[in-house]
C-alpha positions in Angstrom: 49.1 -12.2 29.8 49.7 -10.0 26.4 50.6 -12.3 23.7 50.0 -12.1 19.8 47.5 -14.5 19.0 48.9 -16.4 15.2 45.6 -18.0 14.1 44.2 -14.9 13.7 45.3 -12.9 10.2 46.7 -9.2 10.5 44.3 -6.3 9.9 46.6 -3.3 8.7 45.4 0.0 9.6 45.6 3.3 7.6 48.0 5.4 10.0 48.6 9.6 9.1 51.6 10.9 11.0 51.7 14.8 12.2 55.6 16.1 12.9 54.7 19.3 15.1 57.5 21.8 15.2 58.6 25.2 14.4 62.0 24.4 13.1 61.9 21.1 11.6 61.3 20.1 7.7 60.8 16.9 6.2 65.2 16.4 5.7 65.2 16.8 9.4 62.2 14.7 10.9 63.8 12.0 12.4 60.7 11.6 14.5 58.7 11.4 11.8 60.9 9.1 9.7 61.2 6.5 12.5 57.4 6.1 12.9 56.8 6.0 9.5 59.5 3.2 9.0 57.6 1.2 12.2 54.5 2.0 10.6 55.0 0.5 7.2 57.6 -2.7 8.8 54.8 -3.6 11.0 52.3 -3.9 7.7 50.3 -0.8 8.1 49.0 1.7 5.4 51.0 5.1 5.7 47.6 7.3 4.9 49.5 10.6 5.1 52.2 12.9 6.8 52.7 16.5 7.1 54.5 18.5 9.4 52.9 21.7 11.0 54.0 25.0 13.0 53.1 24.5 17.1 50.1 26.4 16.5 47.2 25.2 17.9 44.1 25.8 15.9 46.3 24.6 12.6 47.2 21.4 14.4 43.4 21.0 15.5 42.6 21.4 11.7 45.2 18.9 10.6 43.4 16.3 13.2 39.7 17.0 12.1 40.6 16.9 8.4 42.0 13.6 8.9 39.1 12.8 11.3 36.7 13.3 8.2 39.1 11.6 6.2 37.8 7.7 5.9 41.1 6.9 4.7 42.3 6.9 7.9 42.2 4.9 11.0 44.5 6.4 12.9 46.5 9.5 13.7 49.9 9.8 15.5 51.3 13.1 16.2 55.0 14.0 17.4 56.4 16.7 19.4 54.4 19.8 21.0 53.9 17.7 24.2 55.9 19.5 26.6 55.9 21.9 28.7 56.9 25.4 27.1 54.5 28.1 26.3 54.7 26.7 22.5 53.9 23.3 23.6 50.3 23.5 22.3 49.7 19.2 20.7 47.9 18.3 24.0 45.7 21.2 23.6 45.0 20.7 20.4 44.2 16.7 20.8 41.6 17.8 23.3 40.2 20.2 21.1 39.3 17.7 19.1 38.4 14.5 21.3 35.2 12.8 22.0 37.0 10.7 24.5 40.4 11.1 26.0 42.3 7.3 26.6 43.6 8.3 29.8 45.5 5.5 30.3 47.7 5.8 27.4 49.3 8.7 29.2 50.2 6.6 31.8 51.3 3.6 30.3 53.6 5.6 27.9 54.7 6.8 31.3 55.8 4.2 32.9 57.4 2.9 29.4 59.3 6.2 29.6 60.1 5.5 33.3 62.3 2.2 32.6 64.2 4.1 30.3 64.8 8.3 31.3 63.8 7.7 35.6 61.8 10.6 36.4 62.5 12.8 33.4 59.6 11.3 32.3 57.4 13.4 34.6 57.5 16.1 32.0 55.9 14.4 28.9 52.3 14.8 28.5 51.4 11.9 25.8 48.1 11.3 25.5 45.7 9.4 23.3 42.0 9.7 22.4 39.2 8.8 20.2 36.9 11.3 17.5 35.0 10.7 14.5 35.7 6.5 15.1 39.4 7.5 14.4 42.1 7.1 17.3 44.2 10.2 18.2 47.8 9.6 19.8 50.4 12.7 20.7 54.3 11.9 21.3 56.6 13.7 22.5 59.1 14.8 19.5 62.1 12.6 20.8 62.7 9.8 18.8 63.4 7.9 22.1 59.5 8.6 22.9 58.5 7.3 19.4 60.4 4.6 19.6 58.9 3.4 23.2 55.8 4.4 22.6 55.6 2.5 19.0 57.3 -0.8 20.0 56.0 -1.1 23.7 52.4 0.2 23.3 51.1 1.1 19.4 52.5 -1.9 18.0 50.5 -4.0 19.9 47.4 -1.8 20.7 47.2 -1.4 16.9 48.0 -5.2 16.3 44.4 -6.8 15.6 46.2 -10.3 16.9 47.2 -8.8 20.2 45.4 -10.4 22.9 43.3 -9.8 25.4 42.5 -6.9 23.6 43.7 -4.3 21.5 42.0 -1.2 19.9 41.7 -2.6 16.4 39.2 -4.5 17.4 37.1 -2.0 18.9 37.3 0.3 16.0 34.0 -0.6 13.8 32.2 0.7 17.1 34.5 3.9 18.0 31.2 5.9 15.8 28.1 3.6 16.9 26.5 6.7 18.8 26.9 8.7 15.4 24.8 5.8 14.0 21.9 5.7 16.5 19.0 7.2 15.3 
């Protein structure tokens, strides 16, 4: 069973956050500002945040800069993940991944399921792993950020979360760079 394990100390992770849209600026990213306030209550580093245009090869530069950037851990992305023609996050993400996490798709739907029903059939969330930094696009809602933070990240990126979570995993995310 999934429990947070108290003799063990918290391990705060450096966390950039990436609001993709074409209409939204920094007085209007409710997304944004609601993972940023999870980010920083739960006791992790807030690395950086920009918002970019839903433009592919400039979202796919904003992840590999932040990829190279060793002052960052991970990267959460919002909006882009639907299904319109300017719906390009997902693209992007896979771009730049080594490996996808499939299953974070699926968890974050089935999250999504308790609360829109089959709605959630048209988010494409995924997760994914480059450069030993973890990769993870929501949708732009801040329903989806909220379910995606409190019922998966928060956990996943809680080193005290037991049986596993991806914190602990992290100092070997690279190891094949590292083989010689």
């Amino acid at each position: 069973m999934s429990r947070i394990n108290d003799t063990k100390e918290f391990m705060p992770v450096r966390i950039a956050v990436l609001t993709v849209s074409d209409t939204r600026d920094a007085s209007q990213d409710t997304s944004g500002d609601i993972l940023v306030a999870r980010i920083e209550s739960a006791g992790h580093i807030l690395a950086d945040r920009q918002i970019i245009r839903d433009e592919r090869a400039d979202i796919a530069s904003q992840l590999r800069n932040w990829i190279a950037d060793a002052n960052v851990d991970v990267v959460i992305s919002t909006g882009g993940t639907g299904l319109t023609g300017r719906d390009v996050t997902v693209e992007a993400h896979r771009d730049v991944y080594e490996k996808e996490i499939e299953a974070f798709g699926t968890v974050f739907t089935i999250v999504s399921m308790k609360k829109i029903a089959t709605s959630a059939v048209q988010s494409r969330a995924t997760g994914g792993v480059a450069g030993g930094t973890y990769l993870f696009a929501l949708p732009g809602s801040p329903g989806a950020c909220k379910d995606a933070w409190d019922e998966i990240l928060s956990l996943q990126l809680d080193y005290r979360h037991q049986p596993c979570n991806f914190v602990e995993i992290m100092p070997r995310l690279d190891e094949h760079q590292r083989r010689k």
